[in-house]
C-alpha positions in Angstrom: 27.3 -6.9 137.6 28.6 -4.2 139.8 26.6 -0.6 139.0 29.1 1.9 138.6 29.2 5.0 141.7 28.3 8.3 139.8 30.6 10.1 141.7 33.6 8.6 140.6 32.2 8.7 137.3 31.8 12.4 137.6 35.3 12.8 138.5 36.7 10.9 135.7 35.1 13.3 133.1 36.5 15.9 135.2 40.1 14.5 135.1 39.6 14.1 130.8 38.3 17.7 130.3 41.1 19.2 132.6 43.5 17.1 130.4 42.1 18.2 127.7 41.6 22.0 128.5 45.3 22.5 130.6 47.6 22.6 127.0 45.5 25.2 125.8 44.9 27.1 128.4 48.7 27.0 129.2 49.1 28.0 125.7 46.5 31.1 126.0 48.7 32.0 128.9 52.6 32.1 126.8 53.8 35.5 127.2 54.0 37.5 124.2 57.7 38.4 123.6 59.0 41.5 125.2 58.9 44.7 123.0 61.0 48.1 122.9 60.3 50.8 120.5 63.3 53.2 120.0 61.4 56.4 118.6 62.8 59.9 116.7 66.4 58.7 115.4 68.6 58.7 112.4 69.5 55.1 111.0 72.9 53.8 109.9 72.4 50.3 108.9 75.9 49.2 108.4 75.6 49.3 104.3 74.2 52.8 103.5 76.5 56.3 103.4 73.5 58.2 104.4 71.8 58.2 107.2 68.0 57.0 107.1 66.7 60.1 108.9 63.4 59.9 111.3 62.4 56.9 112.0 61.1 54.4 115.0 62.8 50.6 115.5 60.4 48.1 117.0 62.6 45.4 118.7 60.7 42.6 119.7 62.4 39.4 121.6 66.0 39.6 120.6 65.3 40.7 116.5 64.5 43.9 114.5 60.4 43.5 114.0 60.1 47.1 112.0 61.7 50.1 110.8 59.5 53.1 110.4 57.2 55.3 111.7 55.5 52.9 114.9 53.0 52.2 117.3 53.5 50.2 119.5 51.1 50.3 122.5 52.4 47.4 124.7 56.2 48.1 123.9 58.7 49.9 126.2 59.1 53.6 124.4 63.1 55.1 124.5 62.9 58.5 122.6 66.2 58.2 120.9 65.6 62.4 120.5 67.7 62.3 117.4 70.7 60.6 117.5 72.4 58.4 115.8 71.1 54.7 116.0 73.6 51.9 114.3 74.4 47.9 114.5 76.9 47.3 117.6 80.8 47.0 116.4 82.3 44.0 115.5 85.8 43.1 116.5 87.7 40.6 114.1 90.4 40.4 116.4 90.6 40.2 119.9 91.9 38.0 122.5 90.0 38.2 125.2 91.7 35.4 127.1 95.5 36.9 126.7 96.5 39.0 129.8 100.3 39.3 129.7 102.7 38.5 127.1 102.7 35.1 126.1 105.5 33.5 128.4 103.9 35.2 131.0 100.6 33.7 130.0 102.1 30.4 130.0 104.1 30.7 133.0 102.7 32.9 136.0 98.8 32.6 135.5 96.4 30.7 137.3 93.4 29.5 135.3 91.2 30.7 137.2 92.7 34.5 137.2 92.7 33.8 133.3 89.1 33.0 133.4 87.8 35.6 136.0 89.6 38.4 134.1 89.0 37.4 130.8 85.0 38.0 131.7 85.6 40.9 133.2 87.3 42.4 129.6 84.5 40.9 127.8 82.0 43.3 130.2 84.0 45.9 130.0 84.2 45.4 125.9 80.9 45.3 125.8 80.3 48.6 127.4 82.1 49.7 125.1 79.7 49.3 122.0 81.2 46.2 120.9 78.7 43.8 120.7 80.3 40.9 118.6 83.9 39.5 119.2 86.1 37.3 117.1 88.4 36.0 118.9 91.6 34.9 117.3 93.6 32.1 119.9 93.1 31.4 123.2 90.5 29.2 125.8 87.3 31.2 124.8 84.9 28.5 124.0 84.2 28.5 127.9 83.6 32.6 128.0 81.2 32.1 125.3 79.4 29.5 126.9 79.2 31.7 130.2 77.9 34.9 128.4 75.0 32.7 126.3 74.0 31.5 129.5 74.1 34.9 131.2 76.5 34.8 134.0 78.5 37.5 132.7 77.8 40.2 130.3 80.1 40.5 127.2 79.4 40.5 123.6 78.8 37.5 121.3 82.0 35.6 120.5 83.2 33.5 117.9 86.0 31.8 118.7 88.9 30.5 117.1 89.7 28.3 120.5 93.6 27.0 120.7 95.9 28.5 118.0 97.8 25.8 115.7 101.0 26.6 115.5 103.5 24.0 114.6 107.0 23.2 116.2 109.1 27.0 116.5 106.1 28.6 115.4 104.1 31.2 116.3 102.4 30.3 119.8 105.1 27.9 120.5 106.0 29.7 123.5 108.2 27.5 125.3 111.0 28.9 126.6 114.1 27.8 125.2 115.2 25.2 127.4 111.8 23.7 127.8 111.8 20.5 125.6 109.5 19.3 123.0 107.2 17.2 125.0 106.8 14.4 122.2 110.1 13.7 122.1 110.0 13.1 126.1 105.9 10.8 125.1 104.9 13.3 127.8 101.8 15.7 127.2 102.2 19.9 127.1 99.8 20.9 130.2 99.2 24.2 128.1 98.0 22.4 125.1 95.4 20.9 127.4 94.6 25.1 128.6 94.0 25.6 125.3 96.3 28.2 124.4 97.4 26.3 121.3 97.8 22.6 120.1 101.6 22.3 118.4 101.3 19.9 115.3 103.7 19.2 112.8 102.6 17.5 109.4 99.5 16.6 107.9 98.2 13.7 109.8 98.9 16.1 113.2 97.3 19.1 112.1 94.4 17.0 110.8 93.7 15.7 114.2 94.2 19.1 116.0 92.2 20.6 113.5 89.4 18.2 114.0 89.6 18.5 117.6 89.5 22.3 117.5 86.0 22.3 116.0 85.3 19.1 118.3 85.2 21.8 121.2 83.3 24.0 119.6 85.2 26.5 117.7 83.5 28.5 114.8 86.7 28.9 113.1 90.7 28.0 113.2 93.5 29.9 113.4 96.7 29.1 111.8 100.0 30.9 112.8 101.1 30.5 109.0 104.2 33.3 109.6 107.2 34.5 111.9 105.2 36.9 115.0 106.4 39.4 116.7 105.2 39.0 120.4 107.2 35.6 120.5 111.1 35.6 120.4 112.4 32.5 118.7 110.4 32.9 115.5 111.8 35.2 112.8 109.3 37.2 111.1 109.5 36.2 107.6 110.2 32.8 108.3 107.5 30.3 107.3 105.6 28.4 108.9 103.8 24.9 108.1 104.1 23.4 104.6 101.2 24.1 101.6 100.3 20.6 102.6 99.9 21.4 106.1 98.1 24.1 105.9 95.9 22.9 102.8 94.9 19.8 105.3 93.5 22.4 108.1 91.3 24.0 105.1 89.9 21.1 104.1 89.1 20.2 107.4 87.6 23.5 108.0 85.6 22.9 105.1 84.3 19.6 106.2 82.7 21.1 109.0 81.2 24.3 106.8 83.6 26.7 108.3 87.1 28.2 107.3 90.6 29.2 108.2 92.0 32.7 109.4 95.8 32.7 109.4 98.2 35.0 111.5 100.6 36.6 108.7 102.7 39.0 107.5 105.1 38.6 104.5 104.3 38.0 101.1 105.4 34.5 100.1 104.2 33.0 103.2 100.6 34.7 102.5 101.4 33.5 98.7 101.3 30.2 100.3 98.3 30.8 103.1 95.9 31.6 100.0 96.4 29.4 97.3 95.7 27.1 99.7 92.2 28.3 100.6 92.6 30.5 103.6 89.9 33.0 103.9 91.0 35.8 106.1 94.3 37.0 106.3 94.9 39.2 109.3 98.2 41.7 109.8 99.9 41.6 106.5 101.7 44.6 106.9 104.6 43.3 104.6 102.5 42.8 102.0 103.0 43.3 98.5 101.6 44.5 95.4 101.6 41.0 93.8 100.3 39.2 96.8 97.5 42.2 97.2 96.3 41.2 93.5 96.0 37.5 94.7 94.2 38.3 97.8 91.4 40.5 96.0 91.6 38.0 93.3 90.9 35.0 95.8 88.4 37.2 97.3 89.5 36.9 100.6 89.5 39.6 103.7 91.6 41.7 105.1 91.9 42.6 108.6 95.1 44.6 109.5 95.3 46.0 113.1 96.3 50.0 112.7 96.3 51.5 116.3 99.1 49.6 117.3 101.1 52.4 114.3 100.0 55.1 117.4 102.5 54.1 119.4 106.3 53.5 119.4 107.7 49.6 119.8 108.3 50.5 123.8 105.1 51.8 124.3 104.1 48.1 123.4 106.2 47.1 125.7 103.3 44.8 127.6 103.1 42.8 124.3 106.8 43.0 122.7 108.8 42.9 126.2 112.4 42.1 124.6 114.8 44.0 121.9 114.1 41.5 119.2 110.4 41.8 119.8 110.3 45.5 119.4 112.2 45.1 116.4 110.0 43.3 114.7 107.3 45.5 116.1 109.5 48.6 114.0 109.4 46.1 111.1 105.3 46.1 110.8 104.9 49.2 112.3 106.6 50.8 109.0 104.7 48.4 106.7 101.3 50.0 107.9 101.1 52.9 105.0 102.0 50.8 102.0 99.5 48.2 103.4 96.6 49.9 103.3 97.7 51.9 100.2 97.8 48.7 98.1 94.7 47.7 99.6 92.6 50.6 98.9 94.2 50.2 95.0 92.9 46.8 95.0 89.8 47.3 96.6 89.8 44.3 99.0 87.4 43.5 101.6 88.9 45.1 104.6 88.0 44.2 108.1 87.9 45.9 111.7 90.7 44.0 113.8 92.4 45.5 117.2 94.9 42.7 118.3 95.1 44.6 121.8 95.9 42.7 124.9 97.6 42.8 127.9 97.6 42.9 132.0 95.7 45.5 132.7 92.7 47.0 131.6 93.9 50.0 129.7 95.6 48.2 127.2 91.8 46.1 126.2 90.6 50.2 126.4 93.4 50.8 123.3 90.5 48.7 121.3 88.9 52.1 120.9 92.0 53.8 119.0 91.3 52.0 116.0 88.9 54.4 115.0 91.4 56.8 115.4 94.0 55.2 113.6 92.1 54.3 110.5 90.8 58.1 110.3 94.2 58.4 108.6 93.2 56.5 105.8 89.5 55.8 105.6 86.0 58.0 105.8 84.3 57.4 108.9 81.3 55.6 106.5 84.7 52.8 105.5 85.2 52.5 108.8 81.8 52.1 110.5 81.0 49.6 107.6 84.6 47.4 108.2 83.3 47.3 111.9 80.1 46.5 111.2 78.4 44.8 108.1 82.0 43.3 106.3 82.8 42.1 110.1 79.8 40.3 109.7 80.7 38.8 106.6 83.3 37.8 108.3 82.1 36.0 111.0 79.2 34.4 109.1 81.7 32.1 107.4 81.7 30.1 110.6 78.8 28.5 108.1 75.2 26.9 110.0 77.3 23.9 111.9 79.8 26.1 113.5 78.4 29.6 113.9 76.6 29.8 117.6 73.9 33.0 116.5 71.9 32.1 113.7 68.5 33.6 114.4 69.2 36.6 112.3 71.9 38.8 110.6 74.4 40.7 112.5 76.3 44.5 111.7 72.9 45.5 110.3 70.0 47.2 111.3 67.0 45.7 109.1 64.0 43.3 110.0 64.8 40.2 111.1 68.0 41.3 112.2 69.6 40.6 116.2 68.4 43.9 118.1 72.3 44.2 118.7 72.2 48.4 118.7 74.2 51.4 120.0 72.5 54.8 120.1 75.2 57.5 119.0 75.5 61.3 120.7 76.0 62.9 117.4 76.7 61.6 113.7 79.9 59.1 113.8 79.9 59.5 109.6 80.7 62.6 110.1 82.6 62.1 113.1 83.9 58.8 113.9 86.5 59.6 116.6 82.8 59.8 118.7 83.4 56.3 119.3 87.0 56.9 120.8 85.1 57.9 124.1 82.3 55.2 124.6 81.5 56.3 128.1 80.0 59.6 126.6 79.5 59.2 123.2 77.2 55.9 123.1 74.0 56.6 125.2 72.1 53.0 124.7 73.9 49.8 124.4 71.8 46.7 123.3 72.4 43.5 122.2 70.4 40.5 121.5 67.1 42.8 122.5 68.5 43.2 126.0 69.6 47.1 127.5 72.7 46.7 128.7 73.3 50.8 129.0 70.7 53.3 129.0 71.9 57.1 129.9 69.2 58.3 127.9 
């Protein structure tokens, strides 16, 4: 029998305790999670009409860790020196891929303008404390992709990908003597941009439905009423049947997720509800009836006020024709009685913009909300509609469909995404602070990362 060398022997044993030792000692060596203490500041935590006055935050990773009085010894110190430290906003309606009015968009744009600028308004939205987007229609799936991967900055977004609109709907923007593709067996090119699938009846809305969650969506959007940025659509014309639309909820459903609907009168909101819709945003035709039924189906409310700050020509970039600025009158005038009945009803009432358009001043017009709602709200309603009942309403995208699930959002508790703006100066007692970002919010974080820091 052949003796055995030693040597190789030796180096055998060598091989099994380095095998043996590596995992561990690679373990020993995982880096403890980045840590950032934000010392001496007031506290609004999205729920509470007072401030929570002298405390420290401990943000470690991308979540709240502690609220108090800390130390901290390995963690990065900021000395907030008193100011006002609160969740980062939550828009419930933008449309961050919609740069032009909508025959424009369809028309003139190049994909790849669409996608270059559309990051560059999620950046710039950002910067401007909002660190959460819903957006309501349009190709967005792909610009939250690129953000969670970190080639651009721009906040979280949920999106609502392609709107579904049926034939003469809202988001049917043809022009008039473009045909109706399916009646040439021909595909729309834009339905594959994914501005909006057209779909008329159940089995057809169904499909679309289903394929809207396929790519990724966390919620769907139905144009359930007349609009006024497109022409051939009156508003108080309705649009889809109960069926219809009652097919898209279930669907939704299915997938643990639910429906917003683009609206504005009463009966077709009558309609939108009763068959399970869970947000209704605009309304401004509402009624006092249909305001019963909405807080009565416990559903939200997101109206879009600062576009009442300017006249129907002013909005030119959005309503470009004279029946388009017409309607624009229409809701415009519908604003007050609105919010009056919803205030009398007590509904949940979210923070929604609607603002888009070529250039970047009219994404900036995000920022006049807070303005515009100072007519009717305190500044605690409107910091908690943009920040903790925003994230009510985005957590109805459910576990399959919502993309951030490692904590709560428009909150500042433990366990909580670090998503935080530090405030020069009190916005409950001010809140037209946050009508000038670029000097008012000194620290702008989100998901445990400093994107802004003027402190």
């Amino acid at each position: 029998m052949k003796k055995k060398n030693p040597f190789f022997t030796f180096l055998a044993i060598t091989a099994l305790v380095v095998a043996i030792a590596l995992p561990q000692a690679q373990a020993n060596e995982k880096k403890e999670p980045t840590q950032i203490l934000i010392k001496n500041i007031n506290i609004f935590d999205g729920k509470s009409e007072k401030l929570i006055k002298g405390k420290d935050v401990l943000v470690e990773g991308n979540l709240i860790k502690r609220i108090g009085k800390i130390n901290a010894p390995k963690a990065t110190v900021i000395d907030g020196k008193g100011k006002t430290l609160m969740p980062g906003l939550i828009e419930a309606h933008a449309h961050l891929s919609l740069h032009g009015d909508l025959f424009q968009m369809r028309n003139e744009y190049n994909w790849m303008y669409v996608g270059a600028k559309s990051g560059a308004e999620a950046t710039r939205m950002l910067m401007r404390g909002f660190t959460t987007a819903r957006d309501a229609a349009g190709p967005t799936n792909g610009l939250r992709k690129v953000i969670n991967a970190g080639h651009v900055d721009g906040p979280r977004i949920y999106s609502a990908g392609p709107g579904l609109t049926q034939t003469g709907g809202h988001f049917d923007i043809r022009g008039l003597n473009e045909p109706n593709y399916y009646f040439l067996g021909v595909p729309d090119s834009k339905n594959w941009m994914e501005w909006y699938y057209m779909a008329d009846g159940v089995p057809e809305v169904q499909k679309a439905t289903r394929e809207i969650f396929r790519k990724g969506s966390s919620h769907v959007k139905i144009m359930a009423g007349g609009g006024v940025a497109t022409v051939y659509d009156p508003l108080d014309g309705l649009q889809f049947t109960p069926e219809e639309i009652r097919a898209i909820v279930v669907e939704a459903e299915k997938v643990g997720s639910y429906a917003m609907a683009h609206i504005y009168t009463p009966e077709a909101i009558t309609i939108a509800l009763n068959a399970g819709v869970r947000c209704i945003d605009h309304g401004m035709l509402i009624d006092d009836k249909t305001m019963k039924l909405l807080k009565e189906k416990d559903a939200f409310l997101v109206p879009s006020l600062a576009v009442g700050l300017f006249t129907p020509e002013e909005l030119s970039f959005a309503w470009p024709t004279k029946a388009t600025k017409a309607k624009g009158a229409r809701i415009i005038a519908g604003m007050e009685n609105e919010v009056r009945l919803a205030k009398k009803y007590k509904v949940k009432i979210g923070f929604g913009t609607d603002f888009f358009g070529p250039g970047r001043e009219q994404f900036a017009q995000q920022s006049l909300e807070f303005k515009a709602r100072k007519k009717y709200f305190t500044p605690f309603e409107i910091l908690k509609q943009a920040t903790s009942i925003n994230a009510a309403i985005v957590a109805m995208s459910g576990p399959m469909m919502n993309p951030y699930l490692d904590g709560p959002l428009g909150v500042i508790q433990e366990g909580a995404y670090a998503d935080i703006l530090l405030v020069n100066g009190n916005p409950l007692e001010d809140i037209l602070l946050l009508t000038d970002p670029a000097k008012n919010i000194g620290l702008i974080m989100k998901d445990g990362k400093i994107y802004k820091n003027t402190l």
